[in-house]
N, CA, C and O of each residue as an XYZ file, in Angstrom:
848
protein
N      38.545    -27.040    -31.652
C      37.639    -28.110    -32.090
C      38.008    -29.400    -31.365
O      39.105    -29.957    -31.341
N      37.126    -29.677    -30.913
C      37.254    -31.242    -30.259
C      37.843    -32.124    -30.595
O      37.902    -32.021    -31.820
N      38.625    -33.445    -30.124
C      39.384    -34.351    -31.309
C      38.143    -35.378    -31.026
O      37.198    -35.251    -30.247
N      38.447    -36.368    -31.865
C      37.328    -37.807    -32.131
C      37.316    -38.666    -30.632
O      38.295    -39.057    -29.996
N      36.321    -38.769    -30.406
C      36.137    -39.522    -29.137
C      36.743    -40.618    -29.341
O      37.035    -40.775    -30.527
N      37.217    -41.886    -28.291
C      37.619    -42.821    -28.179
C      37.126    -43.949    -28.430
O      37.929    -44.880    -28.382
N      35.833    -44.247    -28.743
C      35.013    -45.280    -29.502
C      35.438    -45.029    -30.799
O      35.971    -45.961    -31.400
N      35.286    -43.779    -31.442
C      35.682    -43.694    -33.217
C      37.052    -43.900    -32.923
O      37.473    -44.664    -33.791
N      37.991    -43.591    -32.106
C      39.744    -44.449    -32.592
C      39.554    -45.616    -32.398
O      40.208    -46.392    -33.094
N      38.621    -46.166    -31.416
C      39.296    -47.602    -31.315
C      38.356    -48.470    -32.263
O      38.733    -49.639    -32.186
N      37.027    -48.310    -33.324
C      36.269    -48.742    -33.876
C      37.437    -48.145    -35.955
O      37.487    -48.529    -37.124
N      37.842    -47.441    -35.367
C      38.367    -47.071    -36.946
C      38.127    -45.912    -37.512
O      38.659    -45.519    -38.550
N      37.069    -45.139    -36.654
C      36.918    -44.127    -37.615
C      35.318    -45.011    -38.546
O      35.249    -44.592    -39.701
N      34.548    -45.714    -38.316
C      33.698    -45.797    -39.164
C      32.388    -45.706    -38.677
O      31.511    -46.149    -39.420
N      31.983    -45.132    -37.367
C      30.685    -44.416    -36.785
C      30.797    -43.047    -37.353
O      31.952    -42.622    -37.349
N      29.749    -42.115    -37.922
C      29.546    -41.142    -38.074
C      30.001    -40.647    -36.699
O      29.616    -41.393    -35.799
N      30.771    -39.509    -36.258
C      30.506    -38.412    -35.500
C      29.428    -37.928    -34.700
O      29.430    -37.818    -33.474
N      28.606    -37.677    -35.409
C      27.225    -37.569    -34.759
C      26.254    -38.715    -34.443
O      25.654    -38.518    -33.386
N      25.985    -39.676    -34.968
C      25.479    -40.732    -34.930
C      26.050    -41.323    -33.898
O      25.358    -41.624    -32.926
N      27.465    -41.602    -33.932
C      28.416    -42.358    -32.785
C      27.742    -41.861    -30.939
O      27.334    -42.545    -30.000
N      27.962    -40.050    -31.184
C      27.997    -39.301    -29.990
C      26.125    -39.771    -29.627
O      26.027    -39.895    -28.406
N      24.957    -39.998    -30.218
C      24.007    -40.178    -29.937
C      23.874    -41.242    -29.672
O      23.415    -41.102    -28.539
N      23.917    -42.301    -29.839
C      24.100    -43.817    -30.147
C      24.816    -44.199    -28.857
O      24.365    -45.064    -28.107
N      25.675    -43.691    -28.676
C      26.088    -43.967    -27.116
C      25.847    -43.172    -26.081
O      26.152    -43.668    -24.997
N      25.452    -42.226    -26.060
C      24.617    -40.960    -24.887
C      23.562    -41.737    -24.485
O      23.328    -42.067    -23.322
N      22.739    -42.112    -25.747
C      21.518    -42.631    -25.144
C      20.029    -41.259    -25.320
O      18.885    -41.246    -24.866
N      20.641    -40.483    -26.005
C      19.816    -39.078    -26.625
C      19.196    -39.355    -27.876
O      18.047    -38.915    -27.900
N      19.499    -39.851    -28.788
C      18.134    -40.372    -29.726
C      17.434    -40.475    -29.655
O      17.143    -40.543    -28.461
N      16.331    -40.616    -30.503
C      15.063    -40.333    -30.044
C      14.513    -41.725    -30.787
O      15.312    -42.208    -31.590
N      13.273    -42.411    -30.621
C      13.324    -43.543    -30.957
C      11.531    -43.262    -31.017
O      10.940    -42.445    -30.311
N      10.755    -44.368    -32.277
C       9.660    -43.993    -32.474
C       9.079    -45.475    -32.116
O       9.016    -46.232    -33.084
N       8.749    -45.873    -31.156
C       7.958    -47.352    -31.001
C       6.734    -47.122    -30.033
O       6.630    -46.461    -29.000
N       5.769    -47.974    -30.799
C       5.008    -48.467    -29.939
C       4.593    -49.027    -28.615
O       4.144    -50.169    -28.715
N       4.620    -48.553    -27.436
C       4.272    -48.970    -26.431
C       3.136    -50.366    -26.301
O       3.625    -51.219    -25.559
N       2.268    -50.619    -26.648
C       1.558    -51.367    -26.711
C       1.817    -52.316    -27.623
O       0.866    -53.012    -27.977
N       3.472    -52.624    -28.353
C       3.705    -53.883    -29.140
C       3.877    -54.454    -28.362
O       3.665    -53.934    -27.266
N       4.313    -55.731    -28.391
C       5.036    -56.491    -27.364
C       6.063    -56.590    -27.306
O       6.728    -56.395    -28.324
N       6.726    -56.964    -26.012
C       8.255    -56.958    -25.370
C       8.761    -57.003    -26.536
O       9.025    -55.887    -26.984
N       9.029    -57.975    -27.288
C      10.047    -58.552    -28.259
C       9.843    -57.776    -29.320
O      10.933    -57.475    -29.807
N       9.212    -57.448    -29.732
C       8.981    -56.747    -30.950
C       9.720    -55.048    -30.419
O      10.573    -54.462    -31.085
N       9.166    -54.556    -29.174
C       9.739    -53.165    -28.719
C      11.339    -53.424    -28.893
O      12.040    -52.519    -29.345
N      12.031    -54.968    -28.441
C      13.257    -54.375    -28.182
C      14.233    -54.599    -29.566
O      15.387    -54.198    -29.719
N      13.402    -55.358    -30.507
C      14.288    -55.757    -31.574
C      14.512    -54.125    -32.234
O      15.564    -53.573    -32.556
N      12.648    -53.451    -32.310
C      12.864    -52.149    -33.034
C      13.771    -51.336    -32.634
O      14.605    -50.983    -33.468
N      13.859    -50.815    -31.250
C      14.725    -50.278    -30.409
C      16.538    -50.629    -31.005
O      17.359    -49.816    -31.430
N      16.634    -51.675    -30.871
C      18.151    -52.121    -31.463
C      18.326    -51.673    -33.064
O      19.439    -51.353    -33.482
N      17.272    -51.673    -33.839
C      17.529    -51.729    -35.216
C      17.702    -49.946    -35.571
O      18.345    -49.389    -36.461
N      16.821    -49.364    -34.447
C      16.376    -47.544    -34.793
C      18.303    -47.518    -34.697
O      19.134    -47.354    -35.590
N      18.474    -47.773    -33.114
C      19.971    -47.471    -32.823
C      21.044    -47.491    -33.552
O      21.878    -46.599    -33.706
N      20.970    -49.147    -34.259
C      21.938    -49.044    -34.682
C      21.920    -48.181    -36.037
O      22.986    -48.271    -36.645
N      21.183    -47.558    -36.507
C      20.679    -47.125    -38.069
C      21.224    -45.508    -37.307
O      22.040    -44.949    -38.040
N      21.105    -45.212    -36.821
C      21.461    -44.052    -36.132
C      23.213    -44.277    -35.804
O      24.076    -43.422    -36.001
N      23.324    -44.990    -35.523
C      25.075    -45.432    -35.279
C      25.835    -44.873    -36.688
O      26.484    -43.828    -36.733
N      25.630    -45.726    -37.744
C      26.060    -45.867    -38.283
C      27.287    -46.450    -38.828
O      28.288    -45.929    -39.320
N      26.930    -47.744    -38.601
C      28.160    -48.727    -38.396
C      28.254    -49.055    -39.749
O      27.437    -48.714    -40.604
N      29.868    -50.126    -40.046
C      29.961    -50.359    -41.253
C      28.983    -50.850    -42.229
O      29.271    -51.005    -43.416
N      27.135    -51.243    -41.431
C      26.956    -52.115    -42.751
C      25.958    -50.838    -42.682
O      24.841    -51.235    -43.014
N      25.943    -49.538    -42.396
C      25.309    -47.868    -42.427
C      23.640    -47.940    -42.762
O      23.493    -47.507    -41.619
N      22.694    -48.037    -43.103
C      21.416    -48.079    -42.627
C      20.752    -49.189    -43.201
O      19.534    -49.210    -43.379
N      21.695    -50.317    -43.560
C      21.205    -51.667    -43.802
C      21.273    -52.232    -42.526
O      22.304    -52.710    -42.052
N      20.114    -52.181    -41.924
C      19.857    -52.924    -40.556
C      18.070    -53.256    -41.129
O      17.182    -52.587    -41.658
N      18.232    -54.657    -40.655
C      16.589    -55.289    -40.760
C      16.231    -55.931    -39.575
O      17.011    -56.033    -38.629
N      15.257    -56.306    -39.574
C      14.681    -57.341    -38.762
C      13.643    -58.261    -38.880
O      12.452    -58.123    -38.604
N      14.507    -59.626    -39.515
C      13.289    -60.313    -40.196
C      14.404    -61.776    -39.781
O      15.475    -61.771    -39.174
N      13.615    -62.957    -40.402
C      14.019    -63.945    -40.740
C      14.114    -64.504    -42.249
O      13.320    -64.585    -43.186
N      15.622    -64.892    -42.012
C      15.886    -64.853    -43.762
C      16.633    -66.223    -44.036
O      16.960    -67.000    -43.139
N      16.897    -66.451    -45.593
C      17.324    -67.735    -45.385
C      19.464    -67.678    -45.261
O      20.213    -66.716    -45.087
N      19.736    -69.035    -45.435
C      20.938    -69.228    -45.624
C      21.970    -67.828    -46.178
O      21.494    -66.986    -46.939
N      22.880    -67.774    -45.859
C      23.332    -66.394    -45.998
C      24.134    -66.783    -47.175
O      25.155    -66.099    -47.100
N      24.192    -67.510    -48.191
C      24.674    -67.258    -49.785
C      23.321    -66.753    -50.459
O      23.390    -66.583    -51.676
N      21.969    -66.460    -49.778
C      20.947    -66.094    -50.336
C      20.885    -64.791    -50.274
O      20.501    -64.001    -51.136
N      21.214    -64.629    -49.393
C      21.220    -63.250    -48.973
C      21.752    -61.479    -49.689
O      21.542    -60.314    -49.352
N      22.338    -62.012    -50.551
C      23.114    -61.178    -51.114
C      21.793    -60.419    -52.420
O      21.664    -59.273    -52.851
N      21.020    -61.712    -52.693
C      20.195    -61.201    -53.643
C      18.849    -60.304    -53.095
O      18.192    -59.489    -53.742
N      18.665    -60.743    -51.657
C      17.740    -59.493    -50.857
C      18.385    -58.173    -50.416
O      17.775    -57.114    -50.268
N      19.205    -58.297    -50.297
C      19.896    -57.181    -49.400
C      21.455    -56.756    -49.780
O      22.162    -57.705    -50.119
N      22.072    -55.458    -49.765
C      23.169    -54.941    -49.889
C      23.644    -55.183    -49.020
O      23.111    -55.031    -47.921
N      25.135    -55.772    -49.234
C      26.153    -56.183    -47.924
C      26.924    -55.122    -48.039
O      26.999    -54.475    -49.084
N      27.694    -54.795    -46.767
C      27.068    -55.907    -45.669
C      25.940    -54.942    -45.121
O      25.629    -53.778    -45.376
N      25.395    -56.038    -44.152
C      24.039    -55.575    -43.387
C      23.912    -56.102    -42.078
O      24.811    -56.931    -41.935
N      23.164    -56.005    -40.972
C      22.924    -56.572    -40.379
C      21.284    -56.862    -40.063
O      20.343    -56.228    -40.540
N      21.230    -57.741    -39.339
C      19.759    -58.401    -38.789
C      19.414    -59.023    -37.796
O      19.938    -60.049    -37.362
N      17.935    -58.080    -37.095
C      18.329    -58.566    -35.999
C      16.935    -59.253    -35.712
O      15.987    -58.819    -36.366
N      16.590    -60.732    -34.409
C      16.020    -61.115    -34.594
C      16.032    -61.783    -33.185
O      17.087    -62.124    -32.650
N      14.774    -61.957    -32.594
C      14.627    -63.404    -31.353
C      14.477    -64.560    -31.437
O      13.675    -65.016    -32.252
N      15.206    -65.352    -30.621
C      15.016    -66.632    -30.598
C      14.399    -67.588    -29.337
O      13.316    -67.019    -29.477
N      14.243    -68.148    -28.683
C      13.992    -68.756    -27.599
C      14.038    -67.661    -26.671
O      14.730    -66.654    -26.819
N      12.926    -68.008    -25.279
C      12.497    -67.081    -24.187
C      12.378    -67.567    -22.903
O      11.806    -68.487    -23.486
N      12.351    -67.837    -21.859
C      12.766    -68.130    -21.235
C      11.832    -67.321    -19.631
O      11.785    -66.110    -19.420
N      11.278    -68.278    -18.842
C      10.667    -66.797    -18.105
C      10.142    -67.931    -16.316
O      10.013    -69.148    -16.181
N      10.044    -67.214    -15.678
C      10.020    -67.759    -14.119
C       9.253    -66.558    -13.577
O       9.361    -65.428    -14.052
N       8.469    -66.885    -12.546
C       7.936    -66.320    -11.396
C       9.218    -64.808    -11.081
O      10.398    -64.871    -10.737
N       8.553    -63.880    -11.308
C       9.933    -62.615    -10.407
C       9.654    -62.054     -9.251
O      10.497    -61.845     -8.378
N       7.745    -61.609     -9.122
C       7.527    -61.803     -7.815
C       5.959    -61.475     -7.524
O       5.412    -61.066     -8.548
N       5.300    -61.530     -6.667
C       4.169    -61.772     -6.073
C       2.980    -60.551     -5.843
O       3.546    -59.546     -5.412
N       2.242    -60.445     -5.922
C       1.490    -58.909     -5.597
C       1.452    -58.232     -6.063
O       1.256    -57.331     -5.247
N       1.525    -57.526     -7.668
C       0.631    -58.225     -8.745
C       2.198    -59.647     -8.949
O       3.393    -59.351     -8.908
N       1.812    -60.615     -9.087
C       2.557    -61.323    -10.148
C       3.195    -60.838    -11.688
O       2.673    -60.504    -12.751
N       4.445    -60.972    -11.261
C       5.445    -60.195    -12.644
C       6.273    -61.632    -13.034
O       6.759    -62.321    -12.137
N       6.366    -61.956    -14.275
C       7.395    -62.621    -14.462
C       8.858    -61.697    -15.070
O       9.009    -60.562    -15.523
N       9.948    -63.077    -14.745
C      11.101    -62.554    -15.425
C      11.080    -63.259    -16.617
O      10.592    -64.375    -16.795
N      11.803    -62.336    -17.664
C      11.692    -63.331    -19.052
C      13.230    -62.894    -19.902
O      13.685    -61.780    -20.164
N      13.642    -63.943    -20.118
C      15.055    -63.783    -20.678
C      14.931    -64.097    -22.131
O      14.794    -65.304    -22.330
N      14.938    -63.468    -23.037
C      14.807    -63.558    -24.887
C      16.368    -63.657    -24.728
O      17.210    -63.158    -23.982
N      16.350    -64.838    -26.141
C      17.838    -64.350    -26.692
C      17.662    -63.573    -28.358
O      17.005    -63.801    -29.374
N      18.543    -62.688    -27.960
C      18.481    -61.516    -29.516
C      19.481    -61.780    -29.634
O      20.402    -61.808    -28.817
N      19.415    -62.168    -31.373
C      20.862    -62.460    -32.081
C      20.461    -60.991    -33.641
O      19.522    -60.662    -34.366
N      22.093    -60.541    -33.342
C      21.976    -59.529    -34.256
C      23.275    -60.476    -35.304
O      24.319    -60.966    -34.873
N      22.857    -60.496    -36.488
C      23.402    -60.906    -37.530
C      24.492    -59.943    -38.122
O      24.163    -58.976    -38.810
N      25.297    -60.126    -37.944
C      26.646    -59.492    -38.687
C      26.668    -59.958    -40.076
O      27.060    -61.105    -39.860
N      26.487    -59.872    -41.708
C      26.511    -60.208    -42.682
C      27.250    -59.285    -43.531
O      26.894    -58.169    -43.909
N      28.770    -60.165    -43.878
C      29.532    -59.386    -45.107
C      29.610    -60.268    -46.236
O      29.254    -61.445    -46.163
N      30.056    -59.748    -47.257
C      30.571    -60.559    -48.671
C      31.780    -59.677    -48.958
O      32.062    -58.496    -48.758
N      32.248    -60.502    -49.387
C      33.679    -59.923    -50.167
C      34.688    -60.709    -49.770
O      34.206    -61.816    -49.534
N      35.915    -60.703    -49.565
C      37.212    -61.366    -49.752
C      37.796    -61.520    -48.606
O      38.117    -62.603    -48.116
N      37.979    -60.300    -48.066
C      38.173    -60.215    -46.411
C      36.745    -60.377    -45.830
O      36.202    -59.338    -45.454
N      36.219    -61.279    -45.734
C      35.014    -61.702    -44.795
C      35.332    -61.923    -43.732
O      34.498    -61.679    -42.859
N      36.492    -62.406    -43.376
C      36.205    -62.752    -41.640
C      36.780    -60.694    -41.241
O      36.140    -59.924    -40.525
N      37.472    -60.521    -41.635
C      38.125    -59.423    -41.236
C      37.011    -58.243    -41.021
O      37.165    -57.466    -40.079
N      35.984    -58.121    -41.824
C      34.931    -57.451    -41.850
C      33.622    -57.948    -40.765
O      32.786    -57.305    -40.131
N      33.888    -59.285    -40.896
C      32.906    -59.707    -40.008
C      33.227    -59.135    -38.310
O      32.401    -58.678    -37.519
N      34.324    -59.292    -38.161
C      34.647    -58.704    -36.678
C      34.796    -57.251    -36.767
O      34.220    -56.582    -35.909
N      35.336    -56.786    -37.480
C      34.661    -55.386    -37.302
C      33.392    -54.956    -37.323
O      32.908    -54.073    -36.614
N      32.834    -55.630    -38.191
C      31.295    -55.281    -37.268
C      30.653    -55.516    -36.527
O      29.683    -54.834    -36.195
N      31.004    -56.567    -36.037
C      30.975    -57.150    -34.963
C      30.918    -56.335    -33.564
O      30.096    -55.921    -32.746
N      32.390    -56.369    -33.822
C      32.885    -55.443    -32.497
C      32.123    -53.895    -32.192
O      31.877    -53.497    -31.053
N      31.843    -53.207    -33.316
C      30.742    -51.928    -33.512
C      29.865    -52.217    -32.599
O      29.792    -51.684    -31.492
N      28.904    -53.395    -33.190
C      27.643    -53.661    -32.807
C      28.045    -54.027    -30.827
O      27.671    -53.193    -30.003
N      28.627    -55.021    -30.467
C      28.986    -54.720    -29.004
C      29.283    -53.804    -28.389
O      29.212    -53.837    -27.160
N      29.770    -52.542    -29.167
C      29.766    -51.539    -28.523
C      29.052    -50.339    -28.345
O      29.222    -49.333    -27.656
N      28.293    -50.678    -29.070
C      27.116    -49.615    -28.885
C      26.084    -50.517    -27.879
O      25.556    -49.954    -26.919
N      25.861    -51.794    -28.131
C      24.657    -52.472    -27.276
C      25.388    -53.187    -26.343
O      24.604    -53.457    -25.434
N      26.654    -53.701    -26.060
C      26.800    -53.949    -24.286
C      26.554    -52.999    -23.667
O      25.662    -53.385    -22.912
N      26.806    -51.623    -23.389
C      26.793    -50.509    -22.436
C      25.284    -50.219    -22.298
O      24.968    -49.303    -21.539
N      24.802    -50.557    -22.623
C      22.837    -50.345    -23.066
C      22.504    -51.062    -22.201
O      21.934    -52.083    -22.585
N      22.630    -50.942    -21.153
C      21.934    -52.027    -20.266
C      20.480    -52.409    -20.303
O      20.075    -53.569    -20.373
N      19.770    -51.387    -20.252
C      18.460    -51.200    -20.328
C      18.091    -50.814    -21.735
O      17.400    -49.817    -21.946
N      18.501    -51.521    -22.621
C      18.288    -51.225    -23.723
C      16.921    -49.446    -24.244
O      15.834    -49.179    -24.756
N      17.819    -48.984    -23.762
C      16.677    -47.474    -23.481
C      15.693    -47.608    -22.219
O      16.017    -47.407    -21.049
N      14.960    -47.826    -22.492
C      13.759    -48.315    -21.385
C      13.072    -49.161    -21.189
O      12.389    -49.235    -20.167
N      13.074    -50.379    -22.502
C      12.832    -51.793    -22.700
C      13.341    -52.903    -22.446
O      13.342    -53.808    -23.282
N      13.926    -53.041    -21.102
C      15.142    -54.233    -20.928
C      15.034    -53.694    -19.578
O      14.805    -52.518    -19.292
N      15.289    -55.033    -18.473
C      16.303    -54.634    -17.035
C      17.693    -55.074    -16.979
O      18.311    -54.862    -15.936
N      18.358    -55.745    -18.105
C      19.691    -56.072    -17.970
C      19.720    -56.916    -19.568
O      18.883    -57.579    -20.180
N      20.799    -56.597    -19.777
C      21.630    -56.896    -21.303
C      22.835    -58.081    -20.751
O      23.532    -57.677    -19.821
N      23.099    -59.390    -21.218
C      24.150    -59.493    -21.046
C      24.715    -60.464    -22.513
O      23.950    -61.350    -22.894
N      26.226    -60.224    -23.385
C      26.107    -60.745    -24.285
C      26.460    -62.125    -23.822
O      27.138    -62.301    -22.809
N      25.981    -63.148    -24.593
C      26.117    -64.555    -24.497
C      27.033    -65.073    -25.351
O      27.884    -65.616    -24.648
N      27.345    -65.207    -26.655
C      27.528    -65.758    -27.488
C      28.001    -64.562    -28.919
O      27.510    -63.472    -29.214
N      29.356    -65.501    -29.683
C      29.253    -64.793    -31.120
C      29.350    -65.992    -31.764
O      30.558    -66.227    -31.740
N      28.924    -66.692    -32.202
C      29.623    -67.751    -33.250
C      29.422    -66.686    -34.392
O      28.880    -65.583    -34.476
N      30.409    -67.895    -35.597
C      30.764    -67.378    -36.976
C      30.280    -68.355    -37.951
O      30.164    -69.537    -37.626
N      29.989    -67.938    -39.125
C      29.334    -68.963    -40.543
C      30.415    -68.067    -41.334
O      30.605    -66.855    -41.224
N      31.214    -69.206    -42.347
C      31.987    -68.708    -43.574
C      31.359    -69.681    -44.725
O      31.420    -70.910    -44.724
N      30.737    -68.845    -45.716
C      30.992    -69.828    -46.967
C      31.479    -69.441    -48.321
O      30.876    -68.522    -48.874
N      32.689    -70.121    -49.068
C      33.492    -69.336    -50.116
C      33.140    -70.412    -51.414
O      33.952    -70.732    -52.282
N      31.692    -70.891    -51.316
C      31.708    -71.943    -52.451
C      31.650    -70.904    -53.580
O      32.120    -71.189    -54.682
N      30.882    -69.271    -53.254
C      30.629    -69.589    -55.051
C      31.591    -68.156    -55.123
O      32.522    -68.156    -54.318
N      31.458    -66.866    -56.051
C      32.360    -65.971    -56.563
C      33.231    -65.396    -55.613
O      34.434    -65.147    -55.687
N      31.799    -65.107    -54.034
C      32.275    -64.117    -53.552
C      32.234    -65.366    -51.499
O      31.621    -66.315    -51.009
N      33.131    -64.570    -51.205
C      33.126    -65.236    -49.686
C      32.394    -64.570    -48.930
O      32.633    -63.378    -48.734
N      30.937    -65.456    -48.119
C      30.006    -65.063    -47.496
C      31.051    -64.986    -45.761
O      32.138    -65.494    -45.485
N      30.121    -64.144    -44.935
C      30.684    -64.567    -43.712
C      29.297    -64.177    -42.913
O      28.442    -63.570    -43.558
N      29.056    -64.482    -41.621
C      28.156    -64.016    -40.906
C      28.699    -64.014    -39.123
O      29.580    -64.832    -38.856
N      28.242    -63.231    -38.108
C      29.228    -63.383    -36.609
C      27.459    -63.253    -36.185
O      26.752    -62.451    -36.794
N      27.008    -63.963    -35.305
C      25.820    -63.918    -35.017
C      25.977    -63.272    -33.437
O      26.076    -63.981    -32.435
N      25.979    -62.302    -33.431
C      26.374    -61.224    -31.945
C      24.931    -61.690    -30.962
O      23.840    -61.319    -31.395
N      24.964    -62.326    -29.931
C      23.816    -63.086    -29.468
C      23.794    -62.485    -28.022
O      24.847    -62.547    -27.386
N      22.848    -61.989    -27.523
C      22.483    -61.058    -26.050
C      21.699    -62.249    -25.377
O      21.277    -63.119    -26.138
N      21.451    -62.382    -23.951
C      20.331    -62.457    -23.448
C      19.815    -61.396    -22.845
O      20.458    -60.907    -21.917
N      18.590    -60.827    -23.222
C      18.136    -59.859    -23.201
C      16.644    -60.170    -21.643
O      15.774    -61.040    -21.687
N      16.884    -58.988    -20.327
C      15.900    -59.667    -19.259
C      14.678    -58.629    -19.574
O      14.580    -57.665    -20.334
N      13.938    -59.154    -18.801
C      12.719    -58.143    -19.078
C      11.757    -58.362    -18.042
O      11.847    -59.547    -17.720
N      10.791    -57.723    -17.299
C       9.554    -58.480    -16.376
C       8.059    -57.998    -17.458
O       8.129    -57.142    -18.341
N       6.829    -58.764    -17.114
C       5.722    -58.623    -17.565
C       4.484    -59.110    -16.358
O       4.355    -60.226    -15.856
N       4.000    -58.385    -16.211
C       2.767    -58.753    -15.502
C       1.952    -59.898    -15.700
O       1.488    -60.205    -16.798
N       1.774    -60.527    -14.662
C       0.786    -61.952    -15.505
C      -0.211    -61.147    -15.829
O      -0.261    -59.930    -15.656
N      -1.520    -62.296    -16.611
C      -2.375    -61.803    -16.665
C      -3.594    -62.232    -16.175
O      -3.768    -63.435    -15.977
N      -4.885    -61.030    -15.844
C      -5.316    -61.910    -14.458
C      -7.018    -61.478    -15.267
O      -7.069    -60.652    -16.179
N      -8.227    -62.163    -14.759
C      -9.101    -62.084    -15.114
C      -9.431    -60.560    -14.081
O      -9.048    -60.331    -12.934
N     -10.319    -59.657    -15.058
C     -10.809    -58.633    -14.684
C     -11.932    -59.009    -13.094
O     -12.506    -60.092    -12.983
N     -12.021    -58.108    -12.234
C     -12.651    -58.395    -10.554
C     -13.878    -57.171    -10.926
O     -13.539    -56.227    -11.640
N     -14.918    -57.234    -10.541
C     -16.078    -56.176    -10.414
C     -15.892    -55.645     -9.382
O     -15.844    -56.270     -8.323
N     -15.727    -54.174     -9.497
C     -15.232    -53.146     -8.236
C     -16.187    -53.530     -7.431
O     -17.287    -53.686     -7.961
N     -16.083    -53.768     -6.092
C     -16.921    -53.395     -4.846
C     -17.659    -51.752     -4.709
O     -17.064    -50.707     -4.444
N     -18.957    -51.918     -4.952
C     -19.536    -50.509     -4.616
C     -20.560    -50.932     -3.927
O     -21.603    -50.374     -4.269
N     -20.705    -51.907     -2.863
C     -21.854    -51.762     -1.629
C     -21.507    -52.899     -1.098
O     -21.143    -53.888     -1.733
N     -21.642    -52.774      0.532
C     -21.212    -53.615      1.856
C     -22.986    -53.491      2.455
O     -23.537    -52.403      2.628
N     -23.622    -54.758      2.686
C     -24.635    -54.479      2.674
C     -24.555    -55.585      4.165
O     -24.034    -56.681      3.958
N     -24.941    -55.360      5.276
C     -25.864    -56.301      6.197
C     -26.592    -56.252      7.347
O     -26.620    -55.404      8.239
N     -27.302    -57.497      7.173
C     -28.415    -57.214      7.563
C     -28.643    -57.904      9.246
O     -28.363    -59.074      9.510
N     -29.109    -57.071     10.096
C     -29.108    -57.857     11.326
C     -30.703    -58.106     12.125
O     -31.329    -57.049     12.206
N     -31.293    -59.095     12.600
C     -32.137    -60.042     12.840
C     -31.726    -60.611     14.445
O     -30.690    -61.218     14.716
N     -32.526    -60.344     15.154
C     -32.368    -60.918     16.593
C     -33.193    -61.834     17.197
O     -32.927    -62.600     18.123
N     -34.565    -61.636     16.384
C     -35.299    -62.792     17.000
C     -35.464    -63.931     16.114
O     -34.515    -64.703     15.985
N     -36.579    -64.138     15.472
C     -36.870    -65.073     14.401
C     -36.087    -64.976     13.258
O     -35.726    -63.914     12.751
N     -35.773    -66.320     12.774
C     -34.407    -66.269     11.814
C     -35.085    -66.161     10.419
O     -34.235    -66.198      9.529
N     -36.309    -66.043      9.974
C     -37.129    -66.086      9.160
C     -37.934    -64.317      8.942
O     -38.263    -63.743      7.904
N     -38.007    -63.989     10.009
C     -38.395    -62.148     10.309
C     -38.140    -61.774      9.142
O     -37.717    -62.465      8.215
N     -38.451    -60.400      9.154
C     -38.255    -59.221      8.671
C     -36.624    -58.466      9.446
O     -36.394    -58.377     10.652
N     -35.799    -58.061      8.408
C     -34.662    -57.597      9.181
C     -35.046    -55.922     10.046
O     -35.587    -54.892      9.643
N     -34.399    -56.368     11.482
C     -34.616    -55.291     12.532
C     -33.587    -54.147     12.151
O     -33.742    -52.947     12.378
N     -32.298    -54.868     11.409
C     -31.368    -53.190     11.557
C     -30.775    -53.557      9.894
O     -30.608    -54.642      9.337
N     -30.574    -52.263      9.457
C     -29.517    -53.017      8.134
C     -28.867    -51.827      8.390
O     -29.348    -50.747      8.731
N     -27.148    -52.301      8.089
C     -26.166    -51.408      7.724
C     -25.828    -51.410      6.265
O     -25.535    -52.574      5.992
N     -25.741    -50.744      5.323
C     -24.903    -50.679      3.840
C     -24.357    -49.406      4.303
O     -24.669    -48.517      5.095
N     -23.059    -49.784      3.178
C     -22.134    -48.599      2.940
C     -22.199    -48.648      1.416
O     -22.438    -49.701      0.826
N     -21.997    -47.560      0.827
C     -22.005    -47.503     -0.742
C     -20.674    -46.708     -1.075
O     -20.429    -45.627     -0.540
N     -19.779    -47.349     -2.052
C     -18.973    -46.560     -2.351
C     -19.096    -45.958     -3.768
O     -19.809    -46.583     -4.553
N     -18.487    -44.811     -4.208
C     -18.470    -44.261     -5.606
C     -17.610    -45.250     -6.402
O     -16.688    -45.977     -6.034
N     -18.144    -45.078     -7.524
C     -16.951    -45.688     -8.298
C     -15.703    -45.141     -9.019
O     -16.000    -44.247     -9.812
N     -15.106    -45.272     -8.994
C     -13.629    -44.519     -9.196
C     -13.487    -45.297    -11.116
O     -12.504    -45.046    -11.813
């Protein structure tokens, strides 16, 4: 029998086995919409994954906007995470059709309660980077992943000590501009006249094409 791969020793032992081995292969299978948009494909994409991982906060993964994280406890079982876009970012990428590049930043929310909050907070933390740095292409929705940023939120005003590690990507992507629809060409028509510029035409050439 196989021993535990080296992500479950160095994570603790708290990825499922199977979940872990899919989750990082890149063999999951994932149910999204093609026709959502960018941002919406890649948040779902991150949230299917990590729910499939099975990291410490195990199929409490959302994706919404929520408030202050001492609120939080009354929507949702901690810990959890959440993931979400913020600012976008986008330039000319290149010419013939026109594609832009567009850089989203995705911040996945690390959210624990309990006593050891910071201690929990980086462990999940660290999970969540390791399943989504190596993702370059976040499956097939992304041309490059790179993480930016973790800051941390602690608050121990009331029973229990909140914590949050906001795991923050810039996430690249291209999109086609968008261009007003052209009426196919289906006839080359002209007309040639040698004497009087007012005549009746002496020769006409057209070509007609099918329409495809």
């Amino acid at each position: 029998m196989p021993g535990p791969d080296g992500l479950s020793i160095t994570t603790g032992g708290l990825f499922t086995p199977q979940g872990l081995q899919l989750a990082t292969s890149g063999l999951f299978t994932t149910s999204i919409n093609p026709d959502l948009h960018p941002r919406t494909r890649i948040r779902q994409y991150i949230v299917q994954k990590l729910r499939v991982a099975a990291t410490g906060a195990e199929e409490r993964v959302h994706a919404e906007r929520v408030d202050p994280i001492q609120a939080r406890e009354q929507k949702w079982d901690l810990p959890a995470v959440n993931v979400y876009t913020r600012d976008e970012t986008s330039e000319v990428w290149s010419e013939s059709p026109r594609t832009y590049k567009r850089v989203v930043e995705v911040v996945i929310d690390c959210i624990v309660g309990a006593r050891d909050a910071e201690d929990q907070v980086d462990q999940l933390a660290l999970e969540i980077e390791q399943l989504i740095s190596p993702d370059l292409r976040l499956g097939q929705w992304a041309d490059d992943v790179v993480l930016r940023a973790t800051p941390t939120d602690f608050d121990g005003a009331g029973l229990k000590k909140f914590g949050v590690a906001r795991v923050t990507y810039l996430v690249t992507y291209g999109t086609e501009a968008v261009v007003e629809p052209v009426e196919p060409l289906l006839t080359i028509r002209n007309e040639w006249n040698f004497t009087a510029p007012d005549a009746q035409a002496e020769a006409v050439d057209q070509i007609d094409f099918e329409e495809t």
